[in-house]
N, C-alpha and C positions, 0 to 999 in steps of 0.2 A: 364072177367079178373080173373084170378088165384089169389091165397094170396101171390104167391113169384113172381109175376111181379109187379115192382114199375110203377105209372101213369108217365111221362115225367115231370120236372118243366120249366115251362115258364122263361129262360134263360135271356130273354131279360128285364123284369120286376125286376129280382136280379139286374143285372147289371147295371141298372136304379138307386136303391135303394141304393146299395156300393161306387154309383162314388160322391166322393165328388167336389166340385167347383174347388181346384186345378185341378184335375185330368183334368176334363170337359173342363175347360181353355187351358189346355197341348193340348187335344186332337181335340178341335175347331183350334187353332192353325197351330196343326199338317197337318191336312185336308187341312189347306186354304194354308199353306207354299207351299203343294204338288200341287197345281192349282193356283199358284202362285196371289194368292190373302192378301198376306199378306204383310202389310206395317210397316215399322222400324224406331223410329226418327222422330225431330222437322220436316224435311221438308215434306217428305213424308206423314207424318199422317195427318199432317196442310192442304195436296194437296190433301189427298185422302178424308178426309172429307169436304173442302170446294169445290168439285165437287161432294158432293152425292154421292159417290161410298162408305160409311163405311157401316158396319151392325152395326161394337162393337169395342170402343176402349177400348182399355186395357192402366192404367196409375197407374205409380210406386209413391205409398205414399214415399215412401224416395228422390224423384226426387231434386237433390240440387239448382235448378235455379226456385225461386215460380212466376217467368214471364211466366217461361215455362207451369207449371202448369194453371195458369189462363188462359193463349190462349186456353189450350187444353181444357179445361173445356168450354169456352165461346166457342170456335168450336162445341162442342158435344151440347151446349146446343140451339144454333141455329140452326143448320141441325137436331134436334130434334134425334143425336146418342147416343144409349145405353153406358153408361159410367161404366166401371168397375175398381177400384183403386186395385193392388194389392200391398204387403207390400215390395216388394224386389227389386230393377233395374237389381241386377246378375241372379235372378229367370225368372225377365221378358225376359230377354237376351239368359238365357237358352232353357227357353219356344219359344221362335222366332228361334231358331237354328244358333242364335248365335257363337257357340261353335264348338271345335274341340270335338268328341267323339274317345275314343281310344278303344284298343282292347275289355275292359274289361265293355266297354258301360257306362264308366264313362265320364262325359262333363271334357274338360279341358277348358283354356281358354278363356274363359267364358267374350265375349263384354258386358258390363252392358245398357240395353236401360231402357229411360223413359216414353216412349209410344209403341204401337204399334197396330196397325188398321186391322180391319180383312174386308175384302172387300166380300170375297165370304164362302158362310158356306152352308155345307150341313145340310138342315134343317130337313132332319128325321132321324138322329142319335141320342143317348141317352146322348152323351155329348152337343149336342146343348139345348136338351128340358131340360138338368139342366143348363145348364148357363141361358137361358130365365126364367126359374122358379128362379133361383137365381136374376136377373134382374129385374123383373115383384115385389120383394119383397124387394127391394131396394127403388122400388119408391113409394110403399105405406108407 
């Protein structure tokens, strides 16, 4: 190797390292929306985890109904599903594709959910091994 060829950098180990848990969230989502593995809402999430089909639900700390909240939590916590709270119901809504997106790849629109269940995840993406790394350090 010459002094003005640079060695290649391992691409995938950055991108590892820069994705933070939103992002990771966004993009586990994204995947499962596309293989229609993603569930939206009390009934649906309540169905899709009380038949073993979840991986990871995703539930909004702002959720206004705390019944709803406790179901979903005693659901995850029976079928033994990864439970992840995030802070926003219009975030979680966005993130589910909720939303109308206009020219400018801004969400409008924007349906507010307060769960949402991921049934199918590709597990050798760099956003899944940080949600599970994020997950795996939740429970210790």
């Amino acid at each position: 190797m010459s002094d003005t060829e640079v060695e290649p950098k391992d691409v995938s180990a950055e991108a590892e390292e820069e994705m933070d848990i939103y992002s990771a969230i966004r993009e586990v989502m994204k995947r499962a929306r596309n293989k229609d593995g993603l569930f939206k809402g009390i009934n649906e999430c309540a169905r899709a985890i009380d038949r073993q089909r979840a991986k990871v639900c995703f539930l909004a700390k702002n959720c206004e109904n705390a019944d709803y909240k406790v179901l979903i939590k005693a659901l995850c916590s029976e079928h033994e599903v990864a439970l992840v709270e995030v802070d926003d119901r219009e975030q979680l809504g966005e993130w589910a594709g909720l939303c109308k997106v206009d020219t400018n790849g801004v969400a409008r629109n924007i349906a507010k959910t307060s769960s949402v269940v991921v049934t199918e995840v590709e597990t050798d993406t760099n956003a899944y091994k940080v949600l599970t790394n994020f997950i795996n350090s939740q429970r210790s």
